[in-house]
N, CA, C and O atoms as a Tripos MOL2 file, in Angstrom:
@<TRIPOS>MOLECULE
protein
  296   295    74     0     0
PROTEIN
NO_CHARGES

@<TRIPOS>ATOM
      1 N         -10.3810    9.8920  -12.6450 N.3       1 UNK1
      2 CA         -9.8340    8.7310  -11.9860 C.3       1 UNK1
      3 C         -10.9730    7.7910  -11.6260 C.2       1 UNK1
      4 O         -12.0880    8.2070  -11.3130 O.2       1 UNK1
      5 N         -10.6250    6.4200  -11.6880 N.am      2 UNK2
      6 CA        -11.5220    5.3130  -11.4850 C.3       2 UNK2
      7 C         -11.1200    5.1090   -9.9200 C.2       2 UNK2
      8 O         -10.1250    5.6380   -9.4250 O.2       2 UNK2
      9 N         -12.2140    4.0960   -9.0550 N.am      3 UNK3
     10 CA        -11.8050    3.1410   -8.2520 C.3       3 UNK3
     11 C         -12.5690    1.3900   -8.5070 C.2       3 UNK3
     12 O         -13.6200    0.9940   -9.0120 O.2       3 UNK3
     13 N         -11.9740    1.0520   -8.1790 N.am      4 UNK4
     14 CA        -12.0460   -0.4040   -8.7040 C.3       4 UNK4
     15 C         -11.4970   -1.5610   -7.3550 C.2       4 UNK4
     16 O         -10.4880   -2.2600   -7.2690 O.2       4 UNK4
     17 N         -12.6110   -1.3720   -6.4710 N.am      5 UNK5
     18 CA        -12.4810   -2.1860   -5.4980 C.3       5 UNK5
     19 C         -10.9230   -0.9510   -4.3720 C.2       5 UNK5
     20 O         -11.1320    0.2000   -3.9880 O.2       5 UNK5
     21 N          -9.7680   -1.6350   -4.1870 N.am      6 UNK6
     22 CA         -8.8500   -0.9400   -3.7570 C.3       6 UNK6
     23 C          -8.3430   -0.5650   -4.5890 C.2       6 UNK6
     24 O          -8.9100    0.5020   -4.3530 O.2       6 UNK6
     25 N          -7.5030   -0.2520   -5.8230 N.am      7 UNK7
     26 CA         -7.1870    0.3500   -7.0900 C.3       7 UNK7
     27 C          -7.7680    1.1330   -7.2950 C.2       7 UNK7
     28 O          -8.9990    1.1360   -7.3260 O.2       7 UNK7
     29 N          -6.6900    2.4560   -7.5880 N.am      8 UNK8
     30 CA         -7.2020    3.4190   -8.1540 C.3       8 UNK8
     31 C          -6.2790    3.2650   -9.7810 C.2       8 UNK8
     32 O          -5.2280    2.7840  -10.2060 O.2       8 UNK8
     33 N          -7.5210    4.0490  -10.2910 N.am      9 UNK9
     34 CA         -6.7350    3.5740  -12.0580 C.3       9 UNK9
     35 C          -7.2170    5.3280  -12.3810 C.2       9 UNK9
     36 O          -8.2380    5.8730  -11.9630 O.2       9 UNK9
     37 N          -6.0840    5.9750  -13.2820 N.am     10 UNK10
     38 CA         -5.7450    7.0020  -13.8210 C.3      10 UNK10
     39 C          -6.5590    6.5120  -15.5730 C.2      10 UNK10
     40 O          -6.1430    5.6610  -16.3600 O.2      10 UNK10
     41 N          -7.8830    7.4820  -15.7240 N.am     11 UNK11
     42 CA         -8.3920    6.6590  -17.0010 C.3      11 UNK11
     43 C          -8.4240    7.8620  -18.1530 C.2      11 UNK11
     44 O          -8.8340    8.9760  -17.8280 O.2      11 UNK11
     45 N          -7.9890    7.6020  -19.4670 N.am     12 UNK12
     46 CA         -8.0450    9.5430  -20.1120 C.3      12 UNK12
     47 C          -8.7660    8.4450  -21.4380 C.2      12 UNK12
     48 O          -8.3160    7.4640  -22.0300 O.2      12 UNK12
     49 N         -10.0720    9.1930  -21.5090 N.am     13 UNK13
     50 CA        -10.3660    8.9640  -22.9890 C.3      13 UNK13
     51 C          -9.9620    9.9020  -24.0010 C.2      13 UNK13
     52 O          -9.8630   11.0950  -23.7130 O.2      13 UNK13
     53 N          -9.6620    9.3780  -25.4340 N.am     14 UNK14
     54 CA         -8.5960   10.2020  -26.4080 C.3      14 UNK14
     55 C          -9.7670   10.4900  -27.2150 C.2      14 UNK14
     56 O         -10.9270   10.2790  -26.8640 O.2      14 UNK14
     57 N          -9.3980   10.9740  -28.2920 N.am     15 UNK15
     58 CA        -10.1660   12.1300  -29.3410 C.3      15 UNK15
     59 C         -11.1180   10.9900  -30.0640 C.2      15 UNK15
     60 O         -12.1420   11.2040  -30.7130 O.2      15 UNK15
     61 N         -10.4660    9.6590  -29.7570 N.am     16 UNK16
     62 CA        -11.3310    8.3650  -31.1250 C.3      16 UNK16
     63 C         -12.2570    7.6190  -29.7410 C.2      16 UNK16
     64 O         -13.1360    6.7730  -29.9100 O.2      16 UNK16
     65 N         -11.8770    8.0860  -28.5680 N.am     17 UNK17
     66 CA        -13.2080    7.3520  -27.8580 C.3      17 UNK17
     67 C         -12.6600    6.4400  -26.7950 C.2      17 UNK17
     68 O         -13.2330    6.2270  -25.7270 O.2      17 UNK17
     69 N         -11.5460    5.9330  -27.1510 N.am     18 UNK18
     70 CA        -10.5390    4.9640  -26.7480 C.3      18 UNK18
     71 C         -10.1240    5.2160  -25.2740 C.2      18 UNK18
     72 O          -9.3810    6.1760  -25.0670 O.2      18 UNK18
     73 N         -10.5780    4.3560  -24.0990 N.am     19 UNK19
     74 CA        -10.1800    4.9040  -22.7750 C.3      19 UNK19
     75 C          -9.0020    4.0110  -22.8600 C.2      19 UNK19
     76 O          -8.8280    2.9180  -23.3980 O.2      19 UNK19
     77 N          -8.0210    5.0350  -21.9670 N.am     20 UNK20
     78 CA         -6.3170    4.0430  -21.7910 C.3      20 UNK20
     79 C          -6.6030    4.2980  -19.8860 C.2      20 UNK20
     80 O          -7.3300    5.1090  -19.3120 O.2      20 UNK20
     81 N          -6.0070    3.6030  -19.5270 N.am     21 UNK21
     82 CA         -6.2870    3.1090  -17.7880 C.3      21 UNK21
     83 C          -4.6340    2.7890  -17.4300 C.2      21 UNK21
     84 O          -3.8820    2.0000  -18.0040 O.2      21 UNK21
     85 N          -4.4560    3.3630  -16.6960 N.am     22 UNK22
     86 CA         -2.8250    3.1770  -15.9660 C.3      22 UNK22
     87 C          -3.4240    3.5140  -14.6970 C.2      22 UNK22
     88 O          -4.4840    4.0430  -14.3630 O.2      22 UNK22
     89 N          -2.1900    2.9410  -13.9530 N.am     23 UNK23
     90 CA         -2.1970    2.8990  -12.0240 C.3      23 UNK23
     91 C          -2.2770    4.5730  -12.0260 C.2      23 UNK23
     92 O          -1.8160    5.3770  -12.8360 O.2      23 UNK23
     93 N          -2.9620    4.7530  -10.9280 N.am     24 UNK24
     94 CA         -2.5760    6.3110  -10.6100 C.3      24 UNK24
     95 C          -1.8760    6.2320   -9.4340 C.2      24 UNK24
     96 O          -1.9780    7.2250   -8.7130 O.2      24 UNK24
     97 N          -1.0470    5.1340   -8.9510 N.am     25 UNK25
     98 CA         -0.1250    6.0040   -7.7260 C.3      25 UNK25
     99 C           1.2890    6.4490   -8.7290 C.2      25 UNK25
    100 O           1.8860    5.8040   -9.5900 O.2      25 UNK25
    101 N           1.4320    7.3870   -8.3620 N.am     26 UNK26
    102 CA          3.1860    8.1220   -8.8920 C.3      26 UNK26
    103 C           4.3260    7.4840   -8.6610 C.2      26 UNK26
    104 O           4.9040    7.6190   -7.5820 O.2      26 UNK26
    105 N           4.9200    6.5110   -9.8870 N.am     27 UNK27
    106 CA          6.1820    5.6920   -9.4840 C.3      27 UNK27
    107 C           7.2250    6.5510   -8.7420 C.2      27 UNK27
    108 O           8.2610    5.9450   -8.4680 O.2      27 UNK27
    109 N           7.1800    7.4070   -8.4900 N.am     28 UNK28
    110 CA          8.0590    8.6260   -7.2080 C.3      28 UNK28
    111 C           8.0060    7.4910   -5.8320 C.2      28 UNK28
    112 O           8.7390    6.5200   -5.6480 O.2      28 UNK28
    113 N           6.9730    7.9520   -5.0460 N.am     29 UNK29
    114 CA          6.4240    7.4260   -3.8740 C.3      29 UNK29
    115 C           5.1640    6.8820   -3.7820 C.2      29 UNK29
    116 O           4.7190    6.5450   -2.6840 O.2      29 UNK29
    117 N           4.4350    6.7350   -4.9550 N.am     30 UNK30
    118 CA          3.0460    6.0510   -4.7600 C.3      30 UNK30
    119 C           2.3630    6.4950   -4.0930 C.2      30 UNK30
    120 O           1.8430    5.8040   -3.2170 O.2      30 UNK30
    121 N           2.0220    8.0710   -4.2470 N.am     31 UNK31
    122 CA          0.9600    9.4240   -3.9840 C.3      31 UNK31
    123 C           0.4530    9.2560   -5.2410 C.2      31 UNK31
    124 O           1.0420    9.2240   -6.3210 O.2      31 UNK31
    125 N          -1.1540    9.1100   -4.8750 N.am     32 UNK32
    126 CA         -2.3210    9.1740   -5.9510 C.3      32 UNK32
    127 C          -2.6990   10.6830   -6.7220 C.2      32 UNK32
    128 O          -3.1910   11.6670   -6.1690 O.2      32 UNK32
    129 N          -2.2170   10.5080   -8.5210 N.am     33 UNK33
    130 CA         -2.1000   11.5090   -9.5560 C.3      33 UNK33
    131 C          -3.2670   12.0740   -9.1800 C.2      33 UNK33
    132 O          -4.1040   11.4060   -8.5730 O.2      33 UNK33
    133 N          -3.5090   13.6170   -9.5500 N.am     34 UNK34
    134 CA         -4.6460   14.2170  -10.2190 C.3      34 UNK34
    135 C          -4.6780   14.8560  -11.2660 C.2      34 UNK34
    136 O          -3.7460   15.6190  -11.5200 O.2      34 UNK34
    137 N          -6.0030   14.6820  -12.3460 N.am     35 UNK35
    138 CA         -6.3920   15.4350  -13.9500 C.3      35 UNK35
    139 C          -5.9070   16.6540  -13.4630 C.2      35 UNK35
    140 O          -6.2470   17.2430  -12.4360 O.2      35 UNK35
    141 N          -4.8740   17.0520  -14.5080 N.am     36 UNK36
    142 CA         -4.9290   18.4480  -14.7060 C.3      36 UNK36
    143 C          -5.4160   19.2350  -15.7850 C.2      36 UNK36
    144 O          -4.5920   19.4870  -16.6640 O.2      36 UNK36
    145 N          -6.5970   19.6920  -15.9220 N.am     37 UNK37
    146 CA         -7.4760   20.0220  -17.5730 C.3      37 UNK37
    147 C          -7.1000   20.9290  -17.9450 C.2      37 UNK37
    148 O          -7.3760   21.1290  -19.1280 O.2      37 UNK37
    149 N          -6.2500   22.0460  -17.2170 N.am     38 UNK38
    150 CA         -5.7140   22.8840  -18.7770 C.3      38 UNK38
    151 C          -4.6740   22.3880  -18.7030 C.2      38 UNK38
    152 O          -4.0610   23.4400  -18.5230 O.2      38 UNK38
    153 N          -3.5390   21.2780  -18.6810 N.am     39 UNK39
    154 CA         -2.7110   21.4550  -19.0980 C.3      39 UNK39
    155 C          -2.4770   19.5010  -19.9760 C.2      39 UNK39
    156 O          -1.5240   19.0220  -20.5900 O.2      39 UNK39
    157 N          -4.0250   18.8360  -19.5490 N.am     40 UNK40
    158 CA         -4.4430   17.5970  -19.6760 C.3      40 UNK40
    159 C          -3.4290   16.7900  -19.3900 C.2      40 UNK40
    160 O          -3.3550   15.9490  -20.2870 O.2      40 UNK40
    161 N          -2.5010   16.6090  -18.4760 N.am     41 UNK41
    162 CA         -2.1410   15.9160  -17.6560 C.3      41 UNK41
    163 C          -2.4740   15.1580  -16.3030 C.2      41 UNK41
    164 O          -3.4900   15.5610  -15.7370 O.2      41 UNK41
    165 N          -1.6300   13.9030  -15.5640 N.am     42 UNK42
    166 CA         -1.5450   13.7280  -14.4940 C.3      42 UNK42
    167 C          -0.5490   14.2780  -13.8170 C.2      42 UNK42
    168 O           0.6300   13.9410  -13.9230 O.2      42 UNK42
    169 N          -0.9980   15.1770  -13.0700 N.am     43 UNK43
    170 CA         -0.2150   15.7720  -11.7170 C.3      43 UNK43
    171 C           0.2090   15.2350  -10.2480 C.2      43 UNK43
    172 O          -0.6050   15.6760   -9.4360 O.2      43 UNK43
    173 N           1.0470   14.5600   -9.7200 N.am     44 UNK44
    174 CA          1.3170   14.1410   -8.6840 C.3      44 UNK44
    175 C           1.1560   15.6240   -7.3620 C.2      44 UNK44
    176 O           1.9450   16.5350   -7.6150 O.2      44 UNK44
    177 N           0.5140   15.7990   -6.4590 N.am     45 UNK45
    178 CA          0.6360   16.1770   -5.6030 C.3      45 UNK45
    179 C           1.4640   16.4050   -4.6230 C.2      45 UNK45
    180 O           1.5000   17.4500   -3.9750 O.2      45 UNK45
    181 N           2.4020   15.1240   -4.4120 N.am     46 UNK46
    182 CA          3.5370   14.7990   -3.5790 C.3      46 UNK46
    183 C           4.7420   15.8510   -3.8850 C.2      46 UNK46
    184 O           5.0980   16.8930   -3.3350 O.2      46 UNK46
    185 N           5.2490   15.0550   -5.0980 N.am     47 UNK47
    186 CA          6.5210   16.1970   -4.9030 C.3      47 UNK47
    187 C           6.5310   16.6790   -6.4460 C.2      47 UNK47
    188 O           7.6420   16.8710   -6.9400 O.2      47 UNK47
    189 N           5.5030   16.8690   -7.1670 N.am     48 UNK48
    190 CA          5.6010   17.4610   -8.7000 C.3      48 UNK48
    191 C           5.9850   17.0700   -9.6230 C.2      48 UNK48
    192 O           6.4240   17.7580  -10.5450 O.2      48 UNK48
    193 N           5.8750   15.2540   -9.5800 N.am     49 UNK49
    194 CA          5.9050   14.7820  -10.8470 C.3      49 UNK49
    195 C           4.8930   15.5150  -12.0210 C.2      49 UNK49
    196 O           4.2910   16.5790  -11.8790 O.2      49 UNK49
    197 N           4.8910   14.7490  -13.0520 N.am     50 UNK50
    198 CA          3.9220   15.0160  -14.1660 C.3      50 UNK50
    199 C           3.8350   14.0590  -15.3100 C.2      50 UNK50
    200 O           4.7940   13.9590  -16.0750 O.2      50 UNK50
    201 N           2.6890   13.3060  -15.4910 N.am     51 UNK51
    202 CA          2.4390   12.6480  -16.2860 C.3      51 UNK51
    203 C           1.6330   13.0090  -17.7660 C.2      51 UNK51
    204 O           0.5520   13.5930  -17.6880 O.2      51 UNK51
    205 N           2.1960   12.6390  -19.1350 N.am     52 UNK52
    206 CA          1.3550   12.6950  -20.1490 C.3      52 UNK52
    207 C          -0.5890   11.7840  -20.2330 C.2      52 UNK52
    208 O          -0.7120   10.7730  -19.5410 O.2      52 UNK52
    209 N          -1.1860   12.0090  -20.6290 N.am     53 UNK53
    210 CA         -2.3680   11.5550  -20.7680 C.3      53 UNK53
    211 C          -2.6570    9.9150  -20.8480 C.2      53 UNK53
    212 O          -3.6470    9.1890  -20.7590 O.2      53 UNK53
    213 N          -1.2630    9.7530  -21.0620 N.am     54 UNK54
    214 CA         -1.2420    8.1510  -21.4180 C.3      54 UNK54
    215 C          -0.1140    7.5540  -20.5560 C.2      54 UNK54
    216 O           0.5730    6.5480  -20.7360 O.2      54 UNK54
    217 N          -0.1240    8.4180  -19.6170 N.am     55 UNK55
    218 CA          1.2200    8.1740  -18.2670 C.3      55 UNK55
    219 C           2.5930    7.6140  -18.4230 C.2      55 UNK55
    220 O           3.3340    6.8470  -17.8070 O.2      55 UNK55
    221 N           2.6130    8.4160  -19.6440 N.am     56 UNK56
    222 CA          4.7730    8.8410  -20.0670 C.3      56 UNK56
    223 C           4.8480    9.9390  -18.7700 C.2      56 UNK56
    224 O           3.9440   10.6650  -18.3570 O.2      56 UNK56
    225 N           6.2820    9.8020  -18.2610 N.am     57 UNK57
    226 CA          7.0100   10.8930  -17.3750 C.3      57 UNK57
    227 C           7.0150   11.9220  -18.0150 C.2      57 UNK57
    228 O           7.7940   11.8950  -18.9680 O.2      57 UNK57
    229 N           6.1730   13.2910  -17.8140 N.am     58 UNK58
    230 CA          6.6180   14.6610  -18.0490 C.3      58 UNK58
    231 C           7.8070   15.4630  -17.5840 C.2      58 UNK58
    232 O           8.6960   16.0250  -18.2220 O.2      58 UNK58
    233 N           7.5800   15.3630  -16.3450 N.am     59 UNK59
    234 CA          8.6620   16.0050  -15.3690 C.3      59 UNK59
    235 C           8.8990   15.0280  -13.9440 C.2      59 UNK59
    236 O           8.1060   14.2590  -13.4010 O.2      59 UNK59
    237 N           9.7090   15.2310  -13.7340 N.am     60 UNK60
    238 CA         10.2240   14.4550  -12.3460 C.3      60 UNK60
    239 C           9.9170   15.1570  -11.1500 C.2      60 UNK60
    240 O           9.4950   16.3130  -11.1950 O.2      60 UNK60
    241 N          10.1110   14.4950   -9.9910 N.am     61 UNK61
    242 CA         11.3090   13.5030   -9.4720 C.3      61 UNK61
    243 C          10.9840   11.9330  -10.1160 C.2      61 UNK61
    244 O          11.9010   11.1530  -10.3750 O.2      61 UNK61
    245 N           9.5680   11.6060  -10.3270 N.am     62 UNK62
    246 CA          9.7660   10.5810  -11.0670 C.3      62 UNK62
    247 C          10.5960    9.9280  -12.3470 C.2      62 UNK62
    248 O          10.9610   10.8720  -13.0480 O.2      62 UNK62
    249 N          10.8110    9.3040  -12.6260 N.am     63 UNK63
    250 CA         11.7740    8.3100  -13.8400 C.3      63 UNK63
    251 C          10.9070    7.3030  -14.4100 C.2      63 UNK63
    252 O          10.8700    7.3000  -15.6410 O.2      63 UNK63
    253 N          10.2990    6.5660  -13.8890 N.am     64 UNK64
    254 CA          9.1400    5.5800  -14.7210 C.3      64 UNK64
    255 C           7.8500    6.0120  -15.0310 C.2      64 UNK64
    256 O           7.3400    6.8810  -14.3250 O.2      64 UNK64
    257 N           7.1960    5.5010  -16.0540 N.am     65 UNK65
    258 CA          6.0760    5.7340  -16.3180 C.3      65 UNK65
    259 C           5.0670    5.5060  -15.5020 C.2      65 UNK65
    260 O           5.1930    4.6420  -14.6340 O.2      65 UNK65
    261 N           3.7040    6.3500  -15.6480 N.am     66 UNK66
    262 CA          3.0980    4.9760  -14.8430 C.3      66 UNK66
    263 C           2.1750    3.6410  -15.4320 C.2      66 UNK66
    264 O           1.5500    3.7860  -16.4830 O.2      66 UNK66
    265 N           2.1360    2.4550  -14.7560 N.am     67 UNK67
    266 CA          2.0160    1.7210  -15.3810 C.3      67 UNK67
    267 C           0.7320    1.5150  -16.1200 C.2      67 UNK67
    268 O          -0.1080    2.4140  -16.1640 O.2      67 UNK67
    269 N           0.5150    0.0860  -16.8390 N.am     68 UNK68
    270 CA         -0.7650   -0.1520  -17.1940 C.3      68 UNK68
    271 C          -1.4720   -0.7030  -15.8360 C.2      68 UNK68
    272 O          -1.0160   -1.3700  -14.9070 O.2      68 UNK68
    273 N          -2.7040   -0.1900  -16.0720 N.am     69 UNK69
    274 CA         -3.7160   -1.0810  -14.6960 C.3      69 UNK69
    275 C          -3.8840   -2.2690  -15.1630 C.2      69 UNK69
    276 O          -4.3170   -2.5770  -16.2740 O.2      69 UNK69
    277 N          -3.4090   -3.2070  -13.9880 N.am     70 UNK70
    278 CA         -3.1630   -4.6670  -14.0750 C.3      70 UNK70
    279 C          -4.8670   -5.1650  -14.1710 C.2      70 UNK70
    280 O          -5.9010   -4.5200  -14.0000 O.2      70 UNK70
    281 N          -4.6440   -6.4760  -14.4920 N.am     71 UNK71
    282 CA         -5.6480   -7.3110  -14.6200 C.3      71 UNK71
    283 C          -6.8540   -7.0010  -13.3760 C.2      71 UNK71
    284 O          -8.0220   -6.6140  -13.4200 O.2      71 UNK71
    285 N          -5.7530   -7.4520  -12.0760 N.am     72 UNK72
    286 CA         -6.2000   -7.4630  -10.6510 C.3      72 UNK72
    287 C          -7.2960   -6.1080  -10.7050 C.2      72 UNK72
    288 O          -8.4370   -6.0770  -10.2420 O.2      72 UNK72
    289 N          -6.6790   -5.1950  -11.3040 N.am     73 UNK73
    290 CA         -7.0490   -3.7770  -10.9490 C.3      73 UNK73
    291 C          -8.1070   -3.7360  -11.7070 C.2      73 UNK73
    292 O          -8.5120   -2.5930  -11.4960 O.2      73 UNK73
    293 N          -9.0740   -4.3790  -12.7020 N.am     74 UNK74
    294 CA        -10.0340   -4.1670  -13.7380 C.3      74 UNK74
    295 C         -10.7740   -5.1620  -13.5530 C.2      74 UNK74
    296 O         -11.7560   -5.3430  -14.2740 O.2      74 UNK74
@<TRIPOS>BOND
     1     1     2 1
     2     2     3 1
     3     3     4 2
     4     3     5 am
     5     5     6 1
     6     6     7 1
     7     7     8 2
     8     7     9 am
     9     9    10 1
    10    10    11 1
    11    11    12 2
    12    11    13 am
    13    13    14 1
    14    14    15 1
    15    15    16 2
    16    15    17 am
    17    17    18 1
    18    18    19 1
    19    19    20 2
    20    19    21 am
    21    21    22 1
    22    22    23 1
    23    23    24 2
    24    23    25 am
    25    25    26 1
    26    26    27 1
    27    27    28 2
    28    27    29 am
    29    29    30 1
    30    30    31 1
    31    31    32 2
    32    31    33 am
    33    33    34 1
    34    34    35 1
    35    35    36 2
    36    35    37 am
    37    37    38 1
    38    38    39 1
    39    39    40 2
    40    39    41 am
    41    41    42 1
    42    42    43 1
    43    43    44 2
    44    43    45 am
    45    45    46 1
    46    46    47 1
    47    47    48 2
    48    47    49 am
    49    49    50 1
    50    50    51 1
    51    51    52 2
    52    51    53 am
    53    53    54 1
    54    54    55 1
    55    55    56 2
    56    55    57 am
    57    57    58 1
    58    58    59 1
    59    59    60 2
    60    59    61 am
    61    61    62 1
    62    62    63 1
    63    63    64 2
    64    63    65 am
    65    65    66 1
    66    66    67 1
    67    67    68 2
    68    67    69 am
    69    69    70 1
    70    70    71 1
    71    71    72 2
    72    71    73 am
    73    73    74 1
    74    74    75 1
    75    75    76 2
    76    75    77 am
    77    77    78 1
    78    78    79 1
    79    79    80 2
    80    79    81 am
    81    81    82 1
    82    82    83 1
    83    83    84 2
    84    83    85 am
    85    85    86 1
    86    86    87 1
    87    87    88 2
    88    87    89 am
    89    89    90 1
    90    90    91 1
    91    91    92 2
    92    91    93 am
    93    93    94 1
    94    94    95 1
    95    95    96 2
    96    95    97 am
    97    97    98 1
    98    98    99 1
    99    99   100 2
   100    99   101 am
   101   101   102 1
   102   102   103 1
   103   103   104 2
   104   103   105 am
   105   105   106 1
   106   106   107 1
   107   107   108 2
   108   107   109 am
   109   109   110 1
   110   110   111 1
   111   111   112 2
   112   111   113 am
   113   113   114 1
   114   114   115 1
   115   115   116 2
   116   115   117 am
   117   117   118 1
   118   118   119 1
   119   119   120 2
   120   119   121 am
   121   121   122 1
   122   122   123 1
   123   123   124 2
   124   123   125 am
   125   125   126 1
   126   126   127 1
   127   127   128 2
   128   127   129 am
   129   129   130 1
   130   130   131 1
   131   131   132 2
   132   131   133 am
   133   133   134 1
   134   134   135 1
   135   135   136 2
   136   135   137 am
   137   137   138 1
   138   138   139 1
   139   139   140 2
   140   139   141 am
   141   141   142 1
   142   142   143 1
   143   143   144 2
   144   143   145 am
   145   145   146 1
   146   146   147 1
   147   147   148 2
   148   147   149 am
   149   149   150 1
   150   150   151 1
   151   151   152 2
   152   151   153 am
   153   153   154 1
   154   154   155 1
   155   155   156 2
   156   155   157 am
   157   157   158 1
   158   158   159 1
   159   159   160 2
   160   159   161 am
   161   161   162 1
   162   162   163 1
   163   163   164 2
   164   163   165 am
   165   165   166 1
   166   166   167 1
   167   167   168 2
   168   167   169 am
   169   169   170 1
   170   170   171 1
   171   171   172 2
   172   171   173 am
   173   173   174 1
   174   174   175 1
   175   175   176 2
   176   175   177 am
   177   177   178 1
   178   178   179 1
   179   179   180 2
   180   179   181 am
   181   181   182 1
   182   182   183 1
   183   183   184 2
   184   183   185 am
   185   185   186 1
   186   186   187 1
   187   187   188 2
   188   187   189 am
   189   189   190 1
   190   190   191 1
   191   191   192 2
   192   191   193 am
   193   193   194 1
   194   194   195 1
   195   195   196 2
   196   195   197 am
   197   197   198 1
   198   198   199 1
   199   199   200 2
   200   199   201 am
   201   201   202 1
   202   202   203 1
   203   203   204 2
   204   203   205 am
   205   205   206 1
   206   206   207 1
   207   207   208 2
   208   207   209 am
   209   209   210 1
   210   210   211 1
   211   211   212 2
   212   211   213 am
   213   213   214 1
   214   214   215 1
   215   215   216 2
   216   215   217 am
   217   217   218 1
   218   218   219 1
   219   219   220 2
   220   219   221 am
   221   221   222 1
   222   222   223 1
   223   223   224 2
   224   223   225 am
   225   225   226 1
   226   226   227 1
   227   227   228 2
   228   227   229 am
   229   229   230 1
   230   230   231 1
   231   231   232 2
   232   231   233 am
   233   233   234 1
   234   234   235 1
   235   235   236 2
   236   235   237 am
   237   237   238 1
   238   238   239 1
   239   239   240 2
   240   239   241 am
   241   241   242 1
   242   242   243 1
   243   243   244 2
   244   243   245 am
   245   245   246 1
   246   246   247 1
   247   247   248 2
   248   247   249 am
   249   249   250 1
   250   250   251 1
   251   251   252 2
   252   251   253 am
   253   253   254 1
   254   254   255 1
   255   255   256 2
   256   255   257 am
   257   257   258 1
   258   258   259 1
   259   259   260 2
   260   259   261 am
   261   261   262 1
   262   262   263 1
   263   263   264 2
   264   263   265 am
   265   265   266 1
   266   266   267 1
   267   267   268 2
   268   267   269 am
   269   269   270 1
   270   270   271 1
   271   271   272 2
   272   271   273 am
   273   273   274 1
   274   274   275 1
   275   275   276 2
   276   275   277 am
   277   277   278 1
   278   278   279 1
   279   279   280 2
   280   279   281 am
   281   281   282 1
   282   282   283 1
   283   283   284 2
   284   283   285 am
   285   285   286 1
   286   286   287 1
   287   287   288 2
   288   287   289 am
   289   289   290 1
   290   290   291 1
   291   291   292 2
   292   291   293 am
   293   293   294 1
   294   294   295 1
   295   295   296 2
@<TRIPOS>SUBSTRUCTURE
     1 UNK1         2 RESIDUE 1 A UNK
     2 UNK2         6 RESIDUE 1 A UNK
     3 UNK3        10 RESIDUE 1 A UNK
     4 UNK4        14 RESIDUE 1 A UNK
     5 UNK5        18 RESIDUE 1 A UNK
     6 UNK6        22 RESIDUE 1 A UNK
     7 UNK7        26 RESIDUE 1 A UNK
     8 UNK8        30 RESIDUE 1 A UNK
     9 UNK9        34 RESIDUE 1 A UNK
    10 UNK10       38 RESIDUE 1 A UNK
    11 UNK11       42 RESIDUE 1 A UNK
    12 UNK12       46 RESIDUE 1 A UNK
    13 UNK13       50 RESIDUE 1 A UNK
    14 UNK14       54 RESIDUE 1 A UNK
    15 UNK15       58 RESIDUE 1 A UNK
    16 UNK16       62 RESIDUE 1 A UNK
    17 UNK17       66 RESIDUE 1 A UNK
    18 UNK18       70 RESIDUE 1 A UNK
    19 UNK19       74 RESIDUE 1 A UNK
    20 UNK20       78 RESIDUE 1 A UNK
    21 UNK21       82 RESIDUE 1 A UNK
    22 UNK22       86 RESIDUE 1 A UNK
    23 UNK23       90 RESIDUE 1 A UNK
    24 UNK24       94 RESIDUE 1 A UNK
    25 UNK25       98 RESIDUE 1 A UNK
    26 UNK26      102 RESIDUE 1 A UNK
    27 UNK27      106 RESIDUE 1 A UNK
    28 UNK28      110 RESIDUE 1 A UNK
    29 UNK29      114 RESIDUE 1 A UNK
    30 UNK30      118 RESIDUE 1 A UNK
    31 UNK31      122 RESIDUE 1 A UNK
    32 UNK32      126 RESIDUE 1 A UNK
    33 UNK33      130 RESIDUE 1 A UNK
    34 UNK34      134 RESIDUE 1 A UNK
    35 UNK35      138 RESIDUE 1 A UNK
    36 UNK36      142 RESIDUE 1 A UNK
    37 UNK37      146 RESIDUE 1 A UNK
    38 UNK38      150 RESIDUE 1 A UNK
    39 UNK39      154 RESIDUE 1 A UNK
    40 UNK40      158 RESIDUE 1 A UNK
    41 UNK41      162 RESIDUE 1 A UNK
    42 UNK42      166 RESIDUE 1 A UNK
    43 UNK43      170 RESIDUE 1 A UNK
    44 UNK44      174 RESIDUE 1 A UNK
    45 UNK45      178 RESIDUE 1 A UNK
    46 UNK46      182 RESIDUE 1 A UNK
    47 UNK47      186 RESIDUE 1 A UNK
    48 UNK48      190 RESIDUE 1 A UNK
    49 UNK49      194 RESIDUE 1 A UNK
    50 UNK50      198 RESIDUE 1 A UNK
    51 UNK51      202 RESIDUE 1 A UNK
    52 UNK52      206 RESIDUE 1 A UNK
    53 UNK53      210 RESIDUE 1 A UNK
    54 UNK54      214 RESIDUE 1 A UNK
    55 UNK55      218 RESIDUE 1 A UNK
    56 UNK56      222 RESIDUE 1 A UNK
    57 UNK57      226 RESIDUE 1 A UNK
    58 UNK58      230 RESIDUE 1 A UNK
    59 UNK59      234 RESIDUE 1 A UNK
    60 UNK60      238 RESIDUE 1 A UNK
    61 UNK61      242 RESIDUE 1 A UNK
    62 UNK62      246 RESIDUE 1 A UNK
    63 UNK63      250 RESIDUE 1 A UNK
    64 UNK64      254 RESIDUE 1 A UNK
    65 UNK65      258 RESIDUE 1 A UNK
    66 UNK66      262 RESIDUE 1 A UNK
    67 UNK67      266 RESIDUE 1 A UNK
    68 UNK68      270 RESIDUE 1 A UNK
    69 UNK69      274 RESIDUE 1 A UNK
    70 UNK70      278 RESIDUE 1 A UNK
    71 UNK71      282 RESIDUE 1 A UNK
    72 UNK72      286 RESIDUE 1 A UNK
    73 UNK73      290 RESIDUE 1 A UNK
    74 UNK74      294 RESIDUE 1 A UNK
């Protein structure tokens, strides 16, 4: 995870080098994700969301992805 002034940004570099940057608060309640390395996900803490590497919804209570890190945020 990055910080970037107040923004926190969720950052996963992929196999070609390529960093992808999404918000890390959890569209659930906006509790800040953590890397999970064996299972290379984002893990919400709060109530057990789960995010893919590129912050698609794994598992809920969340429903949205999380987003791209905005302009503001970079």
């Amino acid at each position: 995870m990055l910080r970037r002034g107040a923004h926190k940004i969720a950052a996963y570099r992929d196999s070609d080098g390529i960093v992808h940057e999404r918000s890390a608060a959890c569209t659930h309640v906006r509790c800040i994700v953590d890397w999970n390395t064996a299972e290379k996900s984002w893990d919400c803490p709060c109530h057990g969301s789960r995010f893919d590497p590129y912050g698609k919804v794994l598992n809920g209570p969340a429903l949205v992805d999380l987003p791209p890190a905005t302009p503001e945020s970079t």
